[in-house]
N, C-alpha and C positions, 0 to 999 in steps of 0.2 A: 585779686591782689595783683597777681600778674600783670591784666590786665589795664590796673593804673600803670605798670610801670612800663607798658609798652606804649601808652599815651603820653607821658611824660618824655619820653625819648622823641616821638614822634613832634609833639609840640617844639623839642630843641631841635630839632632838625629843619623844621620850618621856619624857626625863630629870623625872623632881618634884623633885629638887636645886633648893636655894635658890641656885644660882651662875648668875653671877656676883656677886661682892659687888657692892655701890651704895656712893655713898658722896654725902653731903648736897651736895656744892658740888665745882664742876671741880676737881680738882687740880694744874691748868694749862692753857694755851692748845694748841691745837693747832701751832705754833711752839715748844714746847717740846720735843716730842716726834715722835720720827720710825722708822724701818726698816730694815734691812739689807737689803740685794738683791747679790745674790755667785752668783747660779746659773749665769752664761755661764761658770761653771767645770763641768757637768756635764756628761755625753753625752748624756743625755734624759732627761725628766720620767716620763714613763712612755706606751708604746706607739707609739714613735718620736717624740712630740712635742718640739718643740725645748727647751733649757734658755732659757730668759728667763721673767721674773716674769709680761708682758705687759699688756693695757689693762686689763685686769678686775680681776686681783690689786689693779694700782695705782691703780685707784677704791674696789676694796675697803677696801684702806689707808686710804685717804684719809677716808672714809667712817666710818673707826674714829677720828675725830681725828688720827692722825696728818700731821703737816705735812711732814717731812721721807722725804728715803730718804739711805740710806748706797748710793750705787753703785760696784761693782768695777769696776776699769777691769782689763782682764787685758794687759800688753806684749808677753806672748808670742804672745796671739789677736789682738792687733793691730795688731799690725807684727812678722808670722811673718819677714819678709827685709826687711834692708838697702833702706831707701826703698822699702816698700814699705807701703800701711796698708788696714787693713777695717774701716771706722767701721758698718758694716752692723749690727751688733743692738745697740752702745752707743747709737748715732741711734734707734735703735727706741726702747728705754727708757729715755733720755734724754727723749725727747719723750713718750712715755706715763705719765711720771712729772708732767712741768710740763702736760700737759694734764690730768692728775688734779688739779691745783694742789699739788702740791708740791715742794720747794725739795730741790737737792740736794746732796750731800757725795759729791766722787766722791774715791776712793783707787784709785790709779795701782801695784802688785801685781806679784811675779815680776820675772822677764826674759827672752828670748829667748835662745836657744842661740846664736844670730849672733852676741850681744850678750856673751855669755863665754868667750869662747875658743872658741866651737866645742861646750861642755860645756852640756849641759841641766840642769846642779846646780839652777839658780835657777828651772825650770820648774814648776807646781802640783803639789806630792805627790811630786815625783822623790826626795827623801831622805826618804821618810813610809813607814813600813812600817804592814801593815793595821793592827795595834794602837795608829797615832797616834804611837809611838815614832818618835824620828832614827833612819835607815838608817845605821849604822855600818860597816856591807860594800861599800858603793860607794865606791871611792877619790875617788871628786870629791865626795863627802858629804863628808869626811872633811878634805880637802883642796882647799875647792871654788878654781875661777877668779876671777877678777877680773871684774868687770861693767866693761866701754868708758862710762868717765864719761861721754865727749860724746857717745855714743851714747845716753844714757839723757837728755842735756841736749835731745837734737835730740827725741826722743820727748814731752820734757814741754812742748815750745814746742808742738809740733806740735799736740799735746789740749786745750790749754789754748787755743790759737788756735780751736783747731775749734769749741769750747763755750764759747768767750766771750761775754757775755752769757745765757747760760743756767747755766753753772756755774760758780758763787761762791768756791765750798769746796773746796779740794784737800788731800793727804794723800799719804805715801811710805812703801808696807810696811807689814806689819802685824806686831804682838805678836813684836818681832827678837830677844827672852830666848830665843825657840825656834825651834829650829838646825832644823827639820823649816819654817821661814819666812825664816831669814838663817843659813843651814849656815856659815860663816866664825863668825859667834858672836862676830866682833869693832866692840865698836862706835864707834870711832874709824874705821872701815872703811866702816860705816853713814852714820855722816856726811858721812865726805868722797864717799861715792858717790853717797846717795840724796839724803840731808836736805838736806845746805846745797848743793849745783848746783839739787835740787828747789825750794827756796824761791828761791835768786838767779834763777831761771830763770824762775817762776812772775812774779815782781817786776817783771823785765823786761817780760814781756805784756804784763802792766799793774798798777799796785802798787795799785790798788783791790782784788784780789782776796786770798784769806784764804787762807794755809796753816793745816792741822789738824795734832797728832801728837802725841807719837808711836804713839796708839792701841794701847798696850802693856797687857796684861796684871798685871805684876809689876810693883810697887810698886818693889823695888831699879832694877832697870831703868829703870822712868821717873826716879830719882832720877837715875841714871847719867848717863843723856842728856840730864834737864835741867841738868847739873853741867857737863856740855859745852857746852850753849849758852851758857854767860858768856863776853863779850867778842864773841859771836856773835848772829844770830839766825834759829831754821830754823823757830819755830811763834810763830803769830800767836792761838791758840786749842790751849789744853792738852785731850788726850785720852784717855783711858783707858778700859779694858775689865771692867766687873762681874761675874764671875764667882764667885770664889774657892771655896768646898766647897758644890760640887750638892749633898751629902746634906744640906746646913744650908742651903739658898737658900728666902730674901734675906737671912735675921739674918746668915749669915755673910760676904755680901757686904757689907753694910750695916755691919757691923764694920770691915772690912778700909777700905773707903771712908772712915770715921773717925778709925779709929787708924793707918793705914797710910799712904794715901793722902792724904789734908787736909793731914800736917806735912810732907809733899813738895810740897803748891800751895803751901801758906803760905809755904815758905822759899824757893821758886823761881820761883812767878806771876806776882810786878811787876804785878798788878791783872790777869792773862789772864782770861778767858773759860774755864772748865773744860767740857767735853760727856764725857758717858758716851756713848761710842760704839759700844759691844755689851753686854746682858745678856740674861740668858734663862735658861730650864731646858725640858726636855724634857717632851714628851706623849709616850706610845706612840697611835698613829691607832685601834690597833682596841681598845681596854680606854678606855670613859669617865670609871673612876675617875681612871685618868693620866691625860687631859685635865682635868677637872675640877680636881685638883690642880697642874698646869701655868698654870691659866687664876689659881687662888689665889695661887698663889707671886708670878705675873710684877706682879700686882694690888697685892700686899705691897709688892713689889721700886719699883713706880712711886710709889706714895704713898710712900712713904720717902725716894725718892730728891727727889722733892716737897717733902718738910720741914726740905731741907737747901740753901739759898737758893745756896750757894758751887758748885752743878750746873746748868749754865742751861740742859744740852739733854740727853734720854737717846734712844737707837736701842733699839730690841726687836731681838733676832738672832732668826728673822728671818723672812721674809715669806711663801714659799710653800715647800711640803715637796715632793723628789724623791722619786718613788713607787716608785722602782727601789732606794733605797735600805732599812737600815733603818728598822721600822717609828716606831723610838721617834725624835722630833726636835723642834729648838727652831724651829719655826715659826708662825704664824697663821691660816696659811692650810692647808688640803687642797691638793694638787694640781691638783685638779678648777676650785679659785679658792673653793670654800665654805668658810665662816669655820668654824676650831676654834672651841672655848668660849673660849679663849683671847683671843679679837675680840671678844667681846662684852664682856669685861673692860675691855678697854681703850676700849670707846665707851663704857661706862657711869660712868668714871671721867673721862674729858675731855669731852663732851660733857652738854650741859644736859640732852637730854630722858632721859637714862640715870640721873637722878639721883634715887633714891629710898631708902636706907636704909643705912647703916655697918657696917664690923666688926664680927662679935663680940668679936672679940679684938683687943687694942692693936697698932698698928705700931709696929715698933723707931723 
């Protein structure tokens, strides 16, 4: 594994490609733009090494303009039993992130089996089959438990205590349109469980601090749930997820974000704060062409998102690649911590001294 990734380095280095693009002037501040970090969900990086991004990844970032991280908080890794907690690698990279100087956005993710009847429905992947589809064969997929609201209330005092004054930005679940991230698929259920105990919860702390959400996906869905906060309120900053058709990315994201997305802020915002909080498209590690194109697309996707003033923050998904997985992924980094092409995109587009020459071709 290594091994590719000294190949893939070595291929950039050789590379005559005129990539990454330059563009004449910053396309924003390093505060506008930030990272995904979600890897305390995997078993190893590669060669037993732990899953965390660590100190180098998050200077790396840093280093690329990036100001923020988007960090997972996993409930099931950390508070495995009833009063019991392991702040051990959130602490790490918690602190490896604001020593890099960057601000963070932590989402609080899952549940514990304790914490559902006993049922691991709500556990990472548990109703995910390899193809990414919902598990439709597991009866608790299908039928899942109930999550212990005060369980989940005691859980969010508890993080939000721990990381007070270090972490600002909170968030509850991620993209809940898909039942393989909120198997119940009810969201009336979503609220009354996560959203609103999670924001009255977070308030209590202390009402300086910011809830985020609902970092959804789909367009209907965010409409949904913001159609349910009237008369309520569970997000202090509206969020969403760029995606929509990888074989068209960004025009097609960049679409969707316009027509789809914009007349769902407009009619529900009240003047909010909107963040893109994941986009990306994939590299394959050992083919430089797919880097190459990974590094143009995301390059696309930032300038764009740049010239739409109603976007005040974007996350790249995301920051280092699992080398046990496969090869092709939306990240910035190697394993190893050495920048894809992909990083150079992003410095030479935020930062001054990267700035030497434009598109050839128009951004949406």
């Amino acid at each position: 594994m290594l091994n590719e990734i000294v190949l893939a380095a070595a291929l950039y280095a050789s590379s005559t490609t005129t990539f990454p693009p330059r563009y004449p002037t910053p396309i924003g501040t390093p505060d506008q733009f930030g990272i995904n970090d979600d890897l305390n969900i995997c078993e190893t990086l590669w060669n037993g090494e732990p899953c965390s991004a660590g100190p180098e990844a998050m200077q790396t970032a840093r280093k690329a303009g990036l100001g923020w991280v988007r960090y997972m908080f996993y409930w099931n890794n950390t508070n495995p039993a009833q009063g019991v907690y392991d702040w051990t690698m959130p602490d790490k990279e918690i602190t490896d992130a604001i020593n890099a100087g960057m601000k963070v956005y932590a989402t609080v993710n899952w549940a514990p089996a304790w914490a559902s009847e006993g049922i691991p429905a709500y556990e990472p992947w548990h109703c995910m089959n390899p193809d990414t589809s919902f598990n439709t064969s597991l009866p608790e997929c299908v039928d899942p438990p109930s999550i212990d609201v005060e369980a989940f209330k005691t859980y969010v005092r508890e993080v939000t205590l721990r990381y007070k004054g270090r972490v600002q930005h909170w968030g509850f679940g991620n993209e809940a349109h898909n039942k393989v991230f909120w198997p119940s698929g009810d969201m009336d259920e979503l609220v009354n469980t996560l959203l609103l105990p999670g924001y009255t919860t977070v308030k209590e702390v202390d009402q300086a601090l910011s809830v985020v959400g609902p970092d959804e996906d789909d367009h209907n869905n965010l409409e949904v749930l913001l159609q349910k906060e009237q008369g309520k309120k569970f997000f202090d900053i509206i969020s969403f997820h760029a995606y929509n058709d990888q074989d068209n990315y960004p025009e097609a994201a960049l679409w969707q974000l316009d027509n789809q997305v914009k007349p769902v802020i407009d009619a529900y915002s009240n003047g909010r704060d909107v963040w893109i909080t994941e986009t990306g498209t994939a590299g394959d590690r050992n083919d430089q062409e797919s880097l190459e194109g990974q590094a143009e697309r995301i390059g696309k996707m930032l300038v764009g998102v740049s010239k739409r003033p109603w976007i005040k923050k974007t996350f790249v998904y995301r920051i280092k690649s699992v080398c046990v997985d496969a090869p092709k992924s939306l990240d910035i980094l190697f394993c190893d911590d050495t920048p894809r092409p992909v990083w150079y995109t992003i410095k030479r587009l935020i930062l001054p001294s990267y700035r030497e020459e434009v598109y050839e071709t128009p951004v949406p």
